[in-house]
C-alpha positions in Angstrom: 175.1 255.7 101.5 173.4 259.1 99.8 170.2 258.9 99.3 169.4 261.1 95.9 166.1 262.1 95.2 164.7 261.3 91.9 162.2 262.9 90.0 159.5 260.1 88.8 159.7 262.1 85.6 163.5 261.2 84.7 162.7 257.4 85.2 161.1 256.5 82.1 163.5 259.8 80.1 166.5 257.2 81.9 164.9 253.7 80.5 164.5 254.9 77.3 168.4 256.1 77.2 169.6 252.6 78.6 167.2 250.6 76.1 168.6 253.0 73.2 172.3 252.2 74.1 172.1 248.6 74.7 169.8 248.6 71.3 173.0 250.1 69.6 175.4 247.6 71.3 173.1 244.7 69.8 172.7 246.6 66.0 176.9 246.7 66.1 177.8 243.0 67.1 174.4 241.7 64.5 176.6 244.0 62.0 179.3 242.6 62.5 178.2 239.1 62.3 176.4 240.3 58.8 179.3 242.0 57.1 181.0 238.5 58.5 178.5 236.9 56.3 178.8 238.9 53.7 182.7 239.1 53.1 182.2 235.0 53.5 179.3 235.1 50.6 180.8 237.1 48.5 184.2 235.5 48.4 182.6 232.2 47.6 180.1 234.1 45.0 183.4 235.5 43.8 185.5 232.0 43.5 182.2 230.2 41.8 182.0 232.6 39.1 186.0 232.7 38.4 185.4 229.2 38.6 183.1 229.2 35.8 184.5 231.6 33.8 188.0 229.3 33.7 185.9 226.4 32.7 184.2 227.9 29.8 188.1 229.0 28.6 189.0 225.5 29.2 191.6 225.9 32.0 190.0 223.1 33.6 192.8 222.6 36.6 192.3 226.5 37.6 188.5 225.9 37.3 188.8 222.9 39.9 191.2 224.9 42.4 188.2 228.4 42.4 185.0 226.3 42.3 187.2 223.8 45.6 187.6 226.9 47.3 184.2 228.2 47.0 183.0 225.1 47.7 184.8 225.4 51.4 182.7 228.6 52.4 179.0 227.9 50.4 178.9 224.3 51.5 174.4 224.7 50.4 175.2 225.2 46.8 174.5 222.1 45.5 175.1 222.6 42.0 178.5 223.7 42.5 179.6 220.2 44.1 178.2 218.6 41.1 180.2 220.5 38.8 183.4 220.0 40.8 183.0 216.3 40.8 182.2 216.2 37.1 185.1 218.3 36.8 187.3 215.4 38.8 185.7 212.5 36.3 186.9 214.4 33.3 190.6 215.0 34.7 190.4 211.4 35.7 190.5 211.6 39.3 187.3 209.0 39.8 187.7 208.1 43.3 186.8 211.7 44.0 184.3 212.6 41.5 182.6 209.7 43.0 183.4 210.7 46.8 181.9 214.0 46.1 178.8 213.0 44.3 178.1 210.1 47.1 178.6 213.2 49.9 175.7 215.0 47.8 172.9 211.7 48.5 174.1 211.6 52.3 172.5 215.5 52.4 168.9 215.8 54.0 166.4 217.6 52.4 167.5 217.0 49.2 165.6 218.8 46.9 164.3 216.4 43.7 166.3 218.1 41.0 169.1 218.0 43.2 168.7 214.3 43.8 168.2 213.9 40.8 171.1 215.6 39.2 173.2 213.5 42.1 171.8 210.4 40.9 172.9 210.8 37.1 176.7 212.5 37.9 177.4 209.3 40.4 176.4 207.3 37.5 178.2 208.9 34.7 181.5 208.5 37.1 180.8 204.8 37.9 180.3 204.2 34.0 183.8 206.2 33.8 184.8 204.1 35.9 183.9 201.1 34.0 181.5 199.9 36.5 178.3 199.5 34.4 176.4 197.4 37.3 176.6 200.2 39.6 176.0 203.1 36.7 172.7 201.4 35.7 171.7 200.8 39.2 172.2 204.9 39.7 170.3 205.9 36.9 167.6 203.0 37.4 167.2 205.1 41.6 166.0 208.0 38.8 163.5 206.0 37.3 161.9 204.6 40.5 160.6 208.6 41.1 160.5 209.5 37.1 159.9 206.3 34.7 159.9 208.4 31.9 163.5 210.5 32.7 164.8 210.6 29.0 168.3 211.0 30.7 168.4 208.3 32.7 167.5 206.1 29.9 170.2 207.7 27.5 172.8 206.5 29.5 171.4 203.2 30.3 171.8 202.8 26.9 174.9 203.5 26.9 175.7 201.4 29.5 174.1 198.1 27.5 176.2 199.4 24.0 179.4 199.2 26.5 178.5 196.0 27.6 177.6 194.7 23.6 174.1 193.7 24.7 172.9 195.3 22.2 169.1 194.4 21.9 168.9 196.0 25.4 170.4 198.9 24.3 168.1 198.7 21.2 165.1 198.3 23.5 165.9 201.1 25.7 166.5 203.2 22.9 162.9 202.8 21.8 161.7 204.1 25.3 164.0 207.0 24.9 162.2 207.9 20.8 159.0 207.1 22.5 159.3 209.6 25.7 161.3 212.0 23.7 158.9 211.4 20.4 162.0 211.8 18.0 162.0 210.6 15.0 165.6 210.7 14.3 166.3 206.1 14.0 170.2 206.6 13.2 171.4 205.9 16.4 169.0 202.7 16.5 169.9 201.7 13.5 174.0 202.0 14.1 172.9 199.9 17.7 171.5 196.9 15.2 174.2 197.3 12.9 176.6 196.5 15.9 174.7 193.7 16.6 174.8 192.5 13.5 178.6 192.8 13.1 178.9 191.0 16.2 177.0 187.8 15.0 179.0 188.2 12.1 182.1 187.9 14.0 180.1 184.9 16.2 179.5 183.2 12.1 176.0 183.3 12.6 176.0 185.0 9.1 171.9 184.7 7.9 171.3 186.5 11.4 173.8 189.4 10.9 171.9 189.8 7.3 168.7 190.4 8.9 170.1 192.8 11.6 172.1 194.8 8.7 168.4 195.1 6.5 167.2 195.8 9.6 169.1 199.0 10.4 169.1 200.0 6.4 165.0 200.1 6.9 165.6 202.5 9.7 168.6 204.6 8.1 169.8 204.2 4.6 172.5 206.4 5.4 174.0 203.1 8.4 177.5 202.7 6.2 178.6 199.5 8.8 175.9 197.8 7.3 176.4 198.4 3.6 180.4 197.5 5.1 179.7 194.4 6.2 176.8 193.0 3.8 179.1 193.5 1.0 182.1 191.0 3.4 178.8 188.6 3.3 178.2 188.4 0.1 182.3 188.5 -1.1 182.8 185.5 1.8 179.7 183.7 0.0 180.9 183.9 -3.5 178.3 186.7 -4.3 181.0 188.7 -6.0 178.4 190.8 -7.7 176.3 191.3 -5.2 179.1 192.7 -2.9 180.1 195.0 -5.7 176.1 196.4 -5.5 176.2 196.4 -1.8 179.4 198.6 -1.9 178.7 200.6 -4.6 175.3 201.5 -3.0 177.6 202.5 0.1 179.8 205.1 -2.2 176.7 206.3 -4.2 175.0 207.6 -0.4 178.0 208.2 1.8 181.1 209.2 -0.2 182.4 210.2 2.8 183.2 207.1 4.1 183.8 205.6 0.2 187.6 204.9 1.6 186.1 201.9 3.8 185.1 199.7 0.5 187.7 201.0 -2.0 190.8 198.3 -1.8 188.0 195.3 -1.6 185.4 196.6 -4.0 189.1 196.9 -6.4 189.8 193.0 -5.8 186.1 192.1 -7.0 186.4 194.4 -10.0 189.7 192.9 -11.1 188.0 189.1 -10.5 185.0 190.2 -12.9 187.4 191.7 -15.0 185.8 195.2 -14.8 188.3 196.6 -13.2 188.8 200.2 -14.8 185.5 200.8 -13.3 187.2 201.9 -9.8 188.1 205.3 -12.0 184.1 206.0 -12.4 183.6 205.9 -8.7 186.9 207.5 -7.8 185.8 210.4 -9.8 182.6 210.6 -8.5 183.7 210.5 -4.7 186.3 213.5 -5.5 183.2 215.4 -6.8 180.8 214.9 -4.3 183.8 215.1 -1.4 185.7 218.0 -1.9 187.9 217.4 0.7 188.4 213.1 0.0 192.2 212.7 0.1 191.5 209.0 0.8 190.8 208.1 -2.9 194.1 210.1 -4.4 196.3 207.9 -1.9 193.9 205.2 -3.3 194.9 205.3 -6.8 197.9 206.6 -5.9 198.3 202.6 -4.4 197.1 200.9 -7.4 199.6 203.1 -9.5 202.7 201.9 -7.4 205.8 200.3 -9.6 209.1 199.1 -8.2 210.2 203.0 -8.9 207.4 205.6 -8.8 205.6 206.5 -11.7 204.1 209.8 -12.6 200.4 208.3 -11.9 201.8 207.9 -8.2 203.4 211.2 -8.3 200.5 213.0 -9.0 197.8 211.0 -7.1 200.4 211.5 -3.8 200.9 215.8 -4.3 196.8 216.1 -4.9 196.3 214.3 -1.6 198.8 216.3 0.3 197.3 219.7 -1.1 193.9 218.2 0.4 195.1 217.6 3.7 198.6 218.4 4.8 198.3 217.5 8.2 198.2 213.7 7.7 201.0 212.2 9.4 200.3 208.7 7.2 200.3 210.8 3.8 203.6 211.9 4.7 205.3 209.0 5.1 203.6 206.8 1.7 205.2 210.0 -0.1 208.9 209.6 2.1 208.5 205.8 1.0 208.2 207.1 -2.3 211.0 209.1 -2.3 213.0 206.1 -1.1 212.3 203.8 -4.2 213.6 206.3 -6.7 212.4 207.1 -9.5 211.9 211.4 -8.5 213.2 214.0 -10.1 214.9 217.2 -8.2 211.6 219.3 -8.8 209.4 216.9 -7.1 211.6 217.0 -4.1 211.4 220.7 -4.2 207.9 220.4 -4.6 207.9 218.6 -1.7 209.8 221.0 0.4 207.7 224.0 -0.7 204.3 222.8 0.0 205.6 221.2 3.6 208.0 224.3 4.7 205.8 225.2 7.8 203.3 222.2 8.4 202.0 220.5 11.2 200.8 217.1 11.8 197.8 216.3 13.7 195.9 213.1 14.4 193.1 213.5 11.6 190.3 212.5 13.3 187.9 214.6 16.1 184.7 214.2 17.3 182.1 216.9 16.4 180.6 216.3 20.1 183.1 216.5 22.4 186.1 217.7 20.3 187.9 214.2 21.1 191.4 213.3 18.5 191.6 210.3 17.4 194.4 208.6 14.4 192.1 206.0 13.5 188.6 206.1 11.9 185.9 204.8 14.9 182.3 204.0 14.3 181.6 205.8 17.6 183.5 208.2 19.3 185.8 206.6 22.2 185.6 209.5 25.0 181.7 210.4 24.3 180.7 207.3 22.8 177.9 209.0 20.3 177.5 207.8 16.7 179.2 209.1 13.6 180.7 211.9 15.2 183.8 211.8 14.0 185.4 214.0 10.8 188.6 214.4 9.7 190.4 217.4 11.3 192.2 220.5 9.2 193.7 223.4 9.8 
């Protein structure tokens, strides 16, 4: 053993070395954890907004594979597993929109909004779902904290209109005008026109009158009620006063003029007014520019055993309205099979349909939903009178 001498003066020079070098050796491994952290964050932050940016082009399968893999790295982003299990409802894949949204409430320290916004994507999957009981039960957990949640109540609504109780719906949709202070009574009124319909269907016919007046107080613009008053009033013998009722209908809504056309006909030819259907034709082609409906129409009450110049002509304005309908095309290749054409109209044909395409011709304004058949409310986002007639 040497014994060195040490100057007392070196000790504290020596400490300060050591405690500089194993300061060092801490900064690099708390570095290397960070940049750890930070490769980790930013390949998530990375993922989420690629994520995004595929579901705002609509590639929704590549937006559920980025946002699924940035969900595997930033497991406290809360909003993220939201949108991936909304993304999951709309593909259809319910079980795990729902598994997803349920892992969400299992969390502690939710915050409100998140619980909230939990809370109303579990519900819009178990209504999805067709599992009203459990939707309305979710968005009810909302209103326990916020009685007045306009958004919870919306889809309560919606809940009752799928289940046809429709003077809940109609109730709840008061609360929602109410909280929301809108003045806007459409959707009410379409609500008691439904219910009127239904008690129309159930022949409780003096109630379904009171529920269609009802809805025209609210919204003189509510063409199911005008619809179905006018049936009322043709089933009662009121020939008349379903003419009125319809005529009222045509006068307000042209747009949907192609509803009543073929019945309000049958009453004009029992009163023996029947070239009275050319007055309202021609008023429904001026105020609706883009009516193809009442040129098949006439087109209809024009057809002979072989087809006559009326249906020839009524037929080619239609298809120069709207090319696209697949039903216009085939009244006109029925046509063509009864005779009665001549080589130019053929041509015609051929010339004006060289490089179509057919689509289904209906698609909700709201949620961009196709559809072949005229709804009163959408089938995918259930709003009201959303839907239009598609062109391209």
């Amino acid at each position: 053993m040497f014994n060195l001498p040490v100057d007392p003066i070196l000790v504290p020079l020596f400490a300060l070395i050591i405690g500089i070098l194993l300061g060092r050796l801490w900064g690099y491994f708390k570095y290397k954890e960070k940049i750890s952290y930070n490769i980790k964050h930013q390949r998530s932050t990375s993922s989420y907004v690629l994520g995004i940016s595929y579901l705002i082009a609509g590639e929704r399968d590549l937006a559920i594979s980025e946002l699924a893999r940035a969900a595997k790295t930033d497991t406290d982003r809360i909003e993220l597993y939201i949108i991936l299990g909304n993304l999951y409802r709309e593909k259809g894949q319910l079980e795990k929109a729902i598994q997803i949204h349920r892992s969400i409430l299992h969390r502690k320290d939710l915050s409100p909004i998140d619980l909230e916004m939990a809370q109303l994507a579990l519900g819009m999957d178990f209504m999805r779902a067709g599992m009203m009981r459990r939707a309305k039960d979710s968005f009810t957990e909302i209103l326990k904290e916020k009685p007045e949640n306009a958004e919870a109540l919306k889809l309560i609504q919606r809940c009752y209109e799928e289940e046809r109780n429709w003077k809940k719906a109609y109730d709840t949709r008061q609360k929602v005008m109410r909280i929301t202070r809108s003045k806007d009574y459409s959707i009410s009124s379409f609500i008691l026109a439904e219910w009127g319909i239904d008690k129309f269907r159930d022949g409780d016919l003096p109630g379904a009158i009171a529920s269609f007046n009802e809805a025209l107080s609210l919204y003189k613009e509510c063409y199911p009620a005008y619809e179905f008053l006018g049936k009322i009033y043709h089933l009662n013998g009121e020939n008349r006063k379903a003419a009125e009722t319809w005529e009222k209908l045509i006068e307000l809504i042209p747009q949907k003029a192609f509803l009543v056309l073929s019945p309000l006909y049958d009453i004009y030819k029992k009163l023996g007014t029947e070239d009275k259907i050319y007055q309202y034709c021609d008023y429904i082609k001026r105020h609706n520019e883009s009516d193809w409906r009442t040129n098949l129409f006439l087109a209809t009450i024009h057809k002979k055993d072989k087809a006559s110049s009326a249906e020839r002509e009524n037929l080619f304005s239609a298809l120069k309205i709207n090319l696209n309908s697949l039903f216009l095309h085939q009244q006109i290749w029925k046509m063509f099979l009864r005779g009665g054409l001549e080589i130019k109209d053929i041509k015609k044909y051929i010339d004006m349909t060289e490089e179509n395409i057919f689509t289904d011709p209906f698609i909700c304004t709201r949620c961009h939903y196709k559809i072949s058949e005229f709804k009163r409310r959408c089938p995918h986002c259930r709003s009201w009178d959303t839907l239009v007639e598609e062109r391209l």
